[in-house]
DOGULUM-505958 format. One record per residue (C-alpha): residue number from 1; x, y, z. Coordinates in steps of 0.05 Angstrom, whole numbers. Each point is the difference from the previous one (the first is absolute). Layout:
BEGIN
REC loke      X      Y      Z
REC  NUM      X      Y      Z
...
This chain:
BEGIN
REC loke      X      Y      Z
REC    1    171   -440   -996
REC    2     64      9    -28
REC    3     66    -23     25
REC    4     32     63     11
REC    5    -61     19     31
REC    6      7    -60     51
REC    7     73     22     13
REC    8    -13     70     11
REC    9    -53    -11     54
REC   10     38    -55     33
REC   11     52     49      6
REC   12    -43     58     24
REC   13     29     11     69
REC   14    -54    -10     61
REC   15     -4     43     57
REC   16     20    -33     65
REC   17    -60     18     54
REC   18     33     41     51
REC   19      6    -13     77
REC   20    -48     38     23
REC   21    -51    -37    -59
REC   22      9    -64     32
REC   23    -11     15     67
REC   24    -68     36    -19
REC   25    -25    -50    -55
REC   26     19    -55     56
REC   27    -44     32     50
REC   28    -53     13    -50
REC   29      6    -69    -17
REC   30    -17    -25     83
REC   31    -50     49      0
REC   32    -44    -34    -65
REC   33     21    -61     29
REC   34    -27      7     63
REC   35     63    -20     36
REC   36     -6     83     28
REC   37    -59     26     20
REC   38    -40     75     15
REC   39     34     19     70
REC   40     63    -41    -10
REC   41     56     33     25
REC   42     66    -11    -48
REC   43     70    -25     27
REC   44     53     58     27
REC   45     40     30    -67
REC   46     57    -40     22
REC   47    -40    -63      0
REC   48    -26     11    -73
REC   49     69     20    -19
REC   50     27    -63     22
REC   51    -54    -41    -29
REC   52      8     25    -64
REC   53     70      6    -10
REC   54     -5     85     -7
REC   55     23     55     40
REC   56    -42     43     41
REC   57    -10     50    -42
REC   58    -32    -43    -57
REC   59    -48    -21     54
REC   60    -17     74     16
REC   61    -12     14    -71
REC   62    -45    -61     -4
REC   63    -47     17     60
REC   64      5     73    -15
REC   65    -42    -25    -78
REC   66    -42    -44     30
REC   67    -25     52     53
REC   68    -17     49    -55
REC   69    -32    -44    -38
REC   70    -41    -12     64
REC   71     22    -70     18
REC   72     33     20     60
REC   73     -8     38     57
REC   74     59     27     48
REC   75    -19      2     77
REC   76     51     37     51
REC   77     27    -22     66
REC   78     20    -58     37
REC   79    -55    -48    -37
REC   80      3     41    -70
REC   81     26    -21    -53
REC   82    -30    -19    -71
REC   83    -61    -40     -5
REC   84    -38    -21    -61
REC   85    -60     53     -6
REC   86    -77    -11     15
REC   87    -37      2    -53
REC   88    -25     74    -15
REC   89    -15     60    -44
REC   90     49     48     56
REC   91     23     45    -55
REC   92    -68      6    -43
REC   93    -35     11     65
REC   94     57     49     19
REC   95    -12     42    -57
REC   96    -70      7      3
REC   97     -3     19     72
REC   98     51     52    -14
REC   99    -47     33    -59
REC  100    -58     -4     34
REC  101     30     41     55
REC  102     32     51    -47
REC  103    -72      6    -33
REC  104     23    -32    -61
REC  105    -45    -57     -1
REC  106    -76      2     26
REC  107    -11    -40     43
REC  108    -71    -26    -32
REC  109     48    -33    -55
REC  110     35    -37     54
REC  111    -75    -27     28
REC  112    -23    -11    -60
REC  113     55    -48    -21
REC  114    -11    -29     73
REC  115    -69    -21    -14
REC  116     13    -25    -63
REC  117     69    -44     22
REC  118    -57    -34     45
REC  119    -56    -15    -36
REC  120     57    -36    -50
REC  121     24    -35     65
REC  122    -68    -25     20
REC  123     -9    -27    -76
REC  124     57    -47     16
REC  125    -10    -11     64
REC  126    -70    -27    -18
REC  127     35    -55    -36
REC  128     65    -15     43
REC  129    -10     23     63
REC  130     12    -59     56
REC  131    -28    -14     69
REC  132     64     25     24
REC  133    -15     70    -40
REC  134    -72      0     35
REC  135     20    -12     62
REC  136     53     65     -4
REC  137    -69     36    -33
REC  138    -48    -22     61
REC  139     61     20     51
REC  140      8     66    -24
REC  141    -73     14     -3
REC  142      2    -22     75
REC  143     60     47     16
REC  144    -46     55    -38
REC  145    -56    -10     42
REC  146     32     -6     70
REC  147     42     71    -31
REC  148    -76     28    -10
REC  149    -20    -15     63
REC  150     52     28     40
REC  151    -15     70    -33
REC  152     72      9    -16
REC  153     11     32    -68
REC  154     68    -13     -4
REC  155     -4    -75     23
REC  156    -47     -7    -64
REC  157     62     20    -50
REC  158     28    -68      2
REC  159    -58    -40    -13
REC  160    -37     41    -50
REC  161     68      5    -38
REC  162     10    -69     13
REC  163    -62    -34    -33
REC  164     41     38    -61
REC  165     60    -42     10
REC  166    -20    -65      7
REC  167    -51      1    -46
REC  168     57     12    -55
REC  169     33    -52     36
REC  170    -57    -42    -13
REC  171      1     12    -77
REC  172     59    -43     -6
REC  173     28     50    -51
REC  174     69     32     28
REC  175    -10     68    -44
REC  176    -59      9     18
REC  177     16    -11     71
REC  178     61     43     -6
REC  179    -42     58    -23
REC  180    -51    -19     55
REC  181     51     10     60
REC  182     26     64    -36
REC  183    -56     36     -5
REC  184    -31    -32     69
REC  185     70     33     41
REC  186    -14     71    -33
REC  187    -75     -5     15
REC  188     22    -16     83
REC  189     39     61     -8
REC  190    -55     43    -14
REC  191    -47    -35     41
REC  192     55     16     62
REC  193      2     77    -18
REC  194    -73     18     -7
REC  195    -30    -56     56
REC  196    -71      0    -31
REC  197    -56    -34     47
REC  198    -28    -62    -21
REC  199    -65     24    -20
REC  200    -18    -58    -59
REC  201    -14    -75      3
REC  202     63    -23    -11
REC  203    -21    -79     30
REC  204    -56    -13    -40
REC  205     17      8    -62
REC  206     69    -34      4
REC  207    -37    -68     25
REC  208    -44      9    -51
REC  209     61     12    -51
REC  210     40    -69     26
REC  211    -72    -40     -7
REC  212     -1     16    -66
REC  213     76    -21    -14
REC  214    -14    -69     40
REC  215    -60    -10    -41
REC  216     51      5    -63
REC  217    -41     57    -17
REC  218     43     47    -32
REC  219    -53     54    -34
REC  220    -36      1     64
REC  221     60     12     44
REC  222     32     56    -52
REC  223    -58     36     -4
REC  224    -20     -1     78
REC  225     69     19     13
REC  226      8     62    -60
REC  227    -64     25     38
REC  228     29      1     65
REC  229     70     15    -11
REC  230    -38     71    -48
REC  231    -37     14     59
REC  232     65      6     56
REC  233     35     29    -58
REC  234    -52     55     -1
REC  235     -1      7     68
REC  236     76      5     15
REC  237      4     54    -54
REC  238    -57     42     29
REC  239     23     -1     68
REC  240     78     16    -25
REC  241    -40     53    -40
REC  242    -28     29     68
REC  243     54     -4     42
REC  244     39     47    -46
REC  245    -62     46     -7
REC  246     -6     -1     76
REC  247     77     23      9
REC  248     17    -67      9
């Protein structure tokens, strides 16, 4: 490199980060570091201010970017405030809710994409799945069962959605979990509106699902759960089908 060329890129100015940079790339920086965590709530304004040598209004700026990117969150009233965000898919899940009601999205597509977001969840699960992630497994299949029993339809939402969740969870893959808790909150929804009876084996085939993942069976466990999950797929989609037919 030549020597002017040195010269004339030492003396290329650099832009100073502004305030409100700092502040977020410092809070970014706790969160990878672990030092803030999902459900944290932040100091007041005037207590980051003060910390980082900035007025108030950098601080607003800062927080304002880092809840549109999703970092944050912003809860009102006497215990609100900011807190570092959950980890979710709110907007994605947001937005396909809201075409699926304006009949701009089928809703097959969305349980489609459900069934197959699981059977890639058991094949990881199958290999790093824990006792601890069994043990959530076998609860919720419990929870299921005593929901079954009681003959409440609505009782069975959380469960039966729930065997969605922490089976993501289980995968040990935070996308894929993500996605799984997305789709899992707009499937509740629906399940809330139409109330369909709990006319399958839902028990069953779950145990039979999680002895295949603590076996470190992953084919068997994929391909016991795409047949069950295609079979309550079916049925929620005829039933939906009927209840509109019948005036629903």
């Amino acid at each position: 490199m030549a020597a002017d060329d040195v010269n004339e890129t030492s003396t290329k100015p650099v832009r100073a980060k502004r305030a409100f940079e700092r502040v977020s790339e410092a809070i970014l920086q706790d969160i990878r570091e672990e030092k803030l965590r999902p459900g944290d709530k932040l100091p007041s304004e005037r207590a980051l201010a003060d910390a980082f040598s900035v007025n108030r209004h950098a601080v607003r700026e800062a927080l304002r970017t880092l809840e549109m990117s999703g970092v944050l969150r912003f809860a009102k009233g006497a215990s609100g405030g900011a807190f570092i965000r959950e980890n979710s898919a709110d907007g994605v899940g947001q937005s396909i809710k809201n075409m699926i009601i304006l009949g701009r999205m089928p809703l097959v597509d969305l349980m489609v994409v459900r069934v197959n977001l699981l059977v890639q969840a058991a094949e990881l699960a199958a290999m790093r799945a824990n006792e601890a992630d069994f043990a959530a497994l076998d609860r919720n299949i419990e929870e299921l069962r005593e929901a079954i029993e009681e003959g409440d339809a609505v009782k069975t939402i959380g469960p039966v959605v729930g065997f969605n969740r922490v089976l993501g969870s289980a995968s040990h893959n935070l996308v894929l979990e993500m996605l799984i808790d997305s789709v899992a909150d707009i499937v509740t929804d629906i399940l809330k509106v139409y109330k369909l009876p709990t006319e399958m084996e839902l028990v069953q085939p779950r145990r039979d699902i999680v002895a295949a993942l603590r076996a470190g069976d992953g084919p068997r466990a994929c391909e016991l759960l795409r047949v069950h999950y295609e079979a309550t797929t079916n049925y929620v989609l005829a039933r939906i089908g009927n209840w509109h037919n019948d005036g629903g």
